[in-house]
N, C-alpha and C positions, 0 to 999 in steps of 0.2 A: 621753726622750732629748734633750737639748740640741743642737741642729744653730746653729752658726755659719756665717753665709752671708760669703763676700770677693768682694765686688765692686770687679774691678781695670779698667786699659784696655785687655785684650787682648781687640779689636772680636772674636777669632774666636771666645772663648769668652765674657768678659765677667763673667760670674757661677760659683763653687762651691761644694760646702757642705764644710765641717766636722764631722761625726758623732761626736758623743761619749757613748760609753755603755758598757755591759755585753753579753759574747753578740754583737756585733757582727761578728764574722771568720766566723760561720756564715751571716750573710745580706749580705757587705758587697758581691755583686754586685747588689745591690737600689739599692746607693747611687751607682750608674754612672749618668750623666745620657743614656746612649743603649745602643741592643743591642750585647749581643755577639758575638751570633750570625755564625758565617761570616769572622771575622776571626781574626788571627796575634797571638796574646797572649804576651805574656813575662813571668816572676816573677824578680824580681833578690833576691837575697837574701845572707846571710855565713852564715859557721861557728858563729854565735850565735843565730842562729833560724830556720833550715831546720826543722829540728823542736824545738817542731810548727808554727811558725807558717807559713815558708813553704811548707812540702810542704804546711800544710792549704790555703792559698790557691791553687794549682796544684791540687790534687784538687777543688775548689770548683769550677777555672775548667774542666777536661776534662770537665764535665759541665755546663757555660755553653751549648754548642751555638758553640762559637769552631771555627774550619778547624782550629787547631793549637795548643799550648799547649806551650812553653818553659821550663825554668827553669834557673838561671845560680847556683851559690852561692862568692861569696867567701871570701878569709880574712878574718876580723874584723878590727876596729884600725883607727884613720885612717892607717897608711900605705894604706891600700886606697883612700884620696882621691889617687888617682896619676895619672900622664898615660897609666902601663903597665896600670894598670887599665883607664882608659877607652881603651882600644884594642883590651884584650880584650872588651869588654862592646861595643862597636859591630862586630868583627867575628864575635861568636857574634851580634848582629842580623841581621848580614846573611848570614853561614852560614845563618840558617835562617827566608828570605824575611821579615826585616819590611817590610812596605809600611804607606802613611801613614793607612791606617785602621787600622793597627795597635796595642796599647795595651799599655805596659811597669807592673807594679807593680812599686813598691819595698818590700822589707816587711823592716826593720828600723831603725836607729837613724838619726842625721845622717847619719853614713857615706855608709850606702847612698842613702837620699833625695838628698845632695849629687851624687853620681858617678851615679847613676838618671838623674835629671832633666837632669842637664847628657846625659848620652846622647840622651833625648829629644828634647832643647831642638838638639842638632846633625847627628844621624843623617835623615836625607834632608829635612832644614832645619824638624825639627819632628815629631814624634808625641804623641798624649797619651799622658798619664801617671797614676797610679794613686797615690797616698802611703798607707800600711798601718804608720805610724810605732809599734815596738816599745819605746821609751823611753820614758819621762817628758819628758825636754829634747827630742826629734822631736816629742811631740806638742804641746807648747807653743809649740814656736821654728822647729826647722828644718823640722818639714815644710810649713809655713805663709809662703804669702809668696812664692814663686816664686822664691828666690834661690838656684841651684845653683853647685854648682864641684869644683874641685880645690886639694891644698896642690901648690905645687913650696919644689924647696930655699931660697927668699929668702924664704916665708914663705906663711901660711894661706887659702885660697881668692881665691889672687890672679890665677887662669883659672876664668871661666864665664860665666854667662848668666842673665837672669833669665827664665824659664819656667813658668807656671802650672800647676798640677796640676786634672786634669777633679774629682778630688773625693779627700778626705783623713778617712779610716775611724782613729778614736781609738777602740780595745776598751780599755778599762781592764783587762781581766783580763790581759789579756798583762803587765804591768806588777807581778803576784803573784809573778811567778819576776824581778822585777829584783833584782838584790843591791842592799843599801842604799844605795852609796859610787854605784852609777850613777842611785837614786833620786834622792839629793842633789845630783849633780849637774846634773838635771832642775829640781831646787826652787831653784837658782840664777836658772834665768833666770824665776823666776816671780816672784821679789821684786826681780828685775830690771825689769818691768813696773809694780811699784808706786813702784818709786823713780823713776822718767822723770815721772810726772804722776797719780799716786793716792795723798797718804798715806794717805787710808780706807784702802785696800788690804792697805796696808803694817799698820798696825792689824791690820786682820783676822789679816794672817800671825802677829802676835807671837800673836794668841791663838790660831792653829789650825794653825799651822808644823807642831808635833809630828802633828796628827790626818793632816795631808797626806801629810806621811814615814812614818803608820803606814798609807797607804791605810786612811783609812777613809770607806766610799763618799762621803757627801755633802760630806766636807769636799777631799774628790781630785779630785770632778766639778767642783765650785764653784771649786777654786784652777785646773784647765784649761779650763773655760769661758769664766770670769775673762780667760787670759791669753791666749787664742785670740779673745778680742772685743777687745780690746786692740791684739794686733797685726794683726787686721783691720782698725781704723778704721786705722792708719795707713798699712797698704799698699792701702790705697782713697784716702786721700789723697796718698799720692807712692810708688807701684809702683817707679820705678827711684831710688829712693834721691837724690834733688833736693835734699832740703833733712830732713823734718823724720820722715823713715823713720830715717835717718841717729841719730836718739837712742836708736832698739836696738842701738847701739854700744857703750853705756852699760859701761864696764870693757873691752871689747873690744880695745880701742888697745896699753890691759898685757895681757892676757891673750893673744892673738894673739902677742907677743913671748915669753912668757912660754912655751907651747907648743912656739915654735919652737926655743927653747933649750932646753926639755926633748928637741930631737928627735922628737917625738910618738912616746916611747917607752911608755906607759903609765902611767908617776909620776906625771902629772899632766891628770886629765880637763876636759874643755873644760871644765862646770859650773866646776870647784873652781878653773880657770885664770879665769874670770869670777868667780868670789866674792875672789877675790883682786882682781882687777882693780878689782870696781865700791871695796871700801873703799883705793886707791890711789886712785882719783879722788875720793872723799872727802876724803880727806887731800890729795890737790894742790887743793882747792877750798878748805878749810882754810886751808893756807898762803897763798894769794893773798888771801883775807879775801873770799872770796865768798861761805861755810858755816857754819852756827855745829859750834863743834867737837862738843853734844852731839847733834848732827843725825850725824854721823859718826862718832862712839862709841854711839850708839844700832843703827846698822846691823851696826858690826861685832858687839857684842855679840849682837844675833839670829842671823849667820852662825856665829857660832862655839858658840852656844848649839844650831845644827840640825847641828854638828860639819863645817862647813863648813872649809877652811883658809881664813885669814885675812891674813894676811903670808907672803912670799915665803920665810923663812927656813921653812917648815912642810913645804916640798916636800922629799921623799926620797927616791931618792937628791940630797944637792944639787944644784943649777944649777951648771956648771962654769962660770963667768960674771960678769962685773960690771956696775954700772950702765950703763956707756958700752957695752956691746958690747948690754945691752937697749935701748939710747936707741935703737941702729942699725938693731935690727931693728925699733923702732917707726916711724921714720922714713921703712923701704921699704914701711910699709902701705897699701893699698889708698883709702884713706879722704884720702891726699895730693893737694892741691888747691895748684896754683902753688907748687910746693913748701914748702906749707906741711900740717903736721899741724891735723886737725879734731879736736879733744877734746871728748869730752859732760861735761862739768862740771856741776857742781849746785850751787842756791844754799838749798840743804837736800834735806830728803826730798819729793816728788815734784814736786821743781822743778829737772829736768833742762835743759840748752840747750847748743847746739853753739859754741864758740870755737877760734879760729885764732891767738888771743892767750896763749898761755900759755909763759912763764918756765921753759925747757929748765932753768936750774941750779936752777930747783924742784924739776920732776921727778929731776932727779937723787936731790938728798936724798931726795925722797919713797922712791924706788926702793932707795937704800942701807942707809937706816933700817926698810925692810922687811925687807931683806937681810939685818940685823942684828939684827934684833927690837926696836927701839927702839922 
C-alpha cells in the first residue's frame, strides 16, 4: 500500500500520511494518527455516497469506542459549496456538542472535503479533520493540500481557509461504482501534474491514460501515487500558496470562469472545466510565442483521445456568454494580485511558470476561437 507522507507548516500537526490502496474503508480508523476513543466524531457526507460509503464509515466509527458519533448527509452537486450549507453543517456541530477534541470526516468528493474542512478549519477556530475522498479528482487534488472553501455568486472558492487534514484514506475500490464522465474528470487533473514540471510523466499517461480510465489496479495506484507525491512536494514547499503552489492553477484561471458561467449547473464538471482550461493556456502560450504549437497539439490531442472536452464550443447545453463577459469573471479571480491576473503559462509540456504579463486581447481571441471551434 503506498502511503504518501505531506509535510506542511502547521507547527500543531506538521506532518500526514496519504493511504492509498484497496479494502482500506474496513480499517481506515487504523490510519488516525491518535485515539478515538471517548470523543464526539462527525461523518459529513451527500446523496452520492451515504451508501455505502458513508453509513459504512459511521458504523466503523460507533464501534471506535468515540463518546458519540454523528452524521450529516447533503445534497450532492457544487451548489452544496454554499455559505447556506456551511451554516447548516457548523450548526448540526454544535447542535450536537462538538468540542475541539473532536474529529469531522469527510467522505465523498471535492464538494464535501471543500465545505468539511472549511467547517473544521472555523468552528470553535479549528478541529481535526478526517479526508475519505470518493472520487478520482478528491483523491489526486482536493483532498490533498489543506485548501478548503466555498463558491459565492462572483465566482469559485473565493471564501475559505487553508486547514490540514489529520490524515487522507484513498480506497480505490470506491472508485468501481464512479461513472466514467466523473472518472475523467479525476484524470484531468492528473495530466495536470505532468504538464506543471514532468513530461516523463506526461509520457507515461500517453501510454497508460486508457489503463488508468479503465482502473486497472497498477496503472490507477501508480497514476494517484504519482500525483499525490507531486502535490506533496509542493505544499511542503509553499502551504499558503506564495509563489510556486500557485502552478496547480495550471487551466484554473478558464476553468473557474468557465464553471461560473455554467452556473455550476452540471453541464460542465470541474475536471472537463480544467481540460478545457489547461489546452486554452496552451494556446494563449502559443500565441504569445512562448510554446511550440506541437507541444499544445500534443496535449490536446491526449485529452480528447481519454474523451475529455477540449474547446469551450463542446459544452452543452451552450454557455450563454461571450469572451468579455468570461474575461470578467476571470478577472474577479482569486489568484488577483495588484490588480493584476496570475496566469500559469507554459513554455512547453512540463515547463509550467506563473506570469502577470499576459496580453488580455490574446486571451480574448484564444477564448472566441474556442467558442467557435476554430
Amino acid at each position: 500500500m503506498p502511503t504518501v507522507s505531506v509535510n506542511h507548516g502547521d507547527a500543531s500537526s506538521g506532518t500526514y500520511n496519504i493511504h492509498i490502496g484497496r479494502e482500506l474503508l474496513g480499517d481506515f480508523v487504523s490510519f488516525i494518527p491518535f485515539d478515538l476513543k471517548g470523543r464526539s466524531l462527525f461523518v459529513l457526507t451527500d446523496e452520492n455516497t451515504t451508501n455505502p460509503y458513508g453509513m459504512s464509515v459511521y458504523q466503523t466509527l460507533k464501534s471506535s469506542g468515540a463518546h458519540s458519533v454523528q452524521i450529516l448527509t447533503l445534497p450532492a452537486g457544487e451548489q452544496t459549496k454554499s455559505m447556506a450549507a456551511l451554516e447548516q453543517v457548523l450548526s448540526w456541530l454544535l447542535d450536537h456538542g462538538v468540542g475541539r477534541d473532536s474529529v469531522l470526516f469527510t467522505v465523498g468528493g471535492g464538494v464535501i472535503g471543500d465545505l468539511g474542512g472549511f467547517a473544521a478549519a472555523v468552528i470553535l477556530r479549528g478541529i481535526s479533520f478526517v479526508q475519505i475522498p470518493t472520487t478520482l479528482l478528491a483523491q489526486v487534488d482536493s483532498a490533498v493540500g489543506g485548501k478548503t472553501g466555498l463558491d459565492m455568486a462572483q465566482g469559485k472558492n473565493l471564501v475559505g481557509a487553508f486547514h490540514q487534514p489529520v490524515s487522507v484514506v484513498c480506497d480505490m475500490d470506491v472508485l468501481e461504482t464512479l461513472p466514467r464522465r466523473e472518472l475523467l474528470s479525476g484524470y484531468a487533473e492528473i495530466v495536470k501534474y505532468a504538464l506543471i514540471d514532468d513530461p516523463a510523466f506526461f509520457v507515461w499517461l500517453e501510454k497508460n491514460g486508457q489503463g488508468v480510465c479503465e482502473r486497472e489496479p497498477e496503472a490507477l495506484a501508480r497514476a494517484i501515487e504519482l500525483s499525490c507525491r507531486k502535490k506533496a512536494e509542493i505544499v511542503e514547499a509553499d502551504e499558503k500558496e506564495q509563489n510556486v503552489r500557485a502552478l496547480l492553477n495550471l487551466g484554473h484561471t478558464f476553468a473557474h470562469a468557465l464553471e461560473a458561467a455554467a452556473a455550476y449547473d452540471g453541464r460542465l464538471l470541474h475536471g472537463e472545466a480544467v481540460a478545457i482550461g489547461m489546452v486554452l493556456a496552451f494556446r494563449l502560450s502559443v500565441c504569445e510565442g512562448h510554446c511550440p504549437e506541437e507541444d499544445a497539439k500534443r496535449v490536446e490531442v491526449h485529452l480528447a483521445a481519454m474523451g475529455l472536452p477540449t474547446a469551450i464550443h463542446m459544452i452543452f447545453p451552450p454557455l450563454d456568454c461571450d469572451a468579455v463577459t468570461l474575461m470578467a469573471l476571470m478577472k474577479r479571480d482569486k489568484k488577483v494580485e495588484k490588480g493584476q491576473n496570475h496566469f500559469v503559462v507554459l513554455r512547453g509540456i512540463g515547463k509550467a511558470y506563473i506570469s502577470a504579463d499576459v496580453d488580455w486581447d490574446i486571451v480574448e481571441q484564444v477564448i472566441t476561437d474556442s467558442m467557435e471551434g476554430v
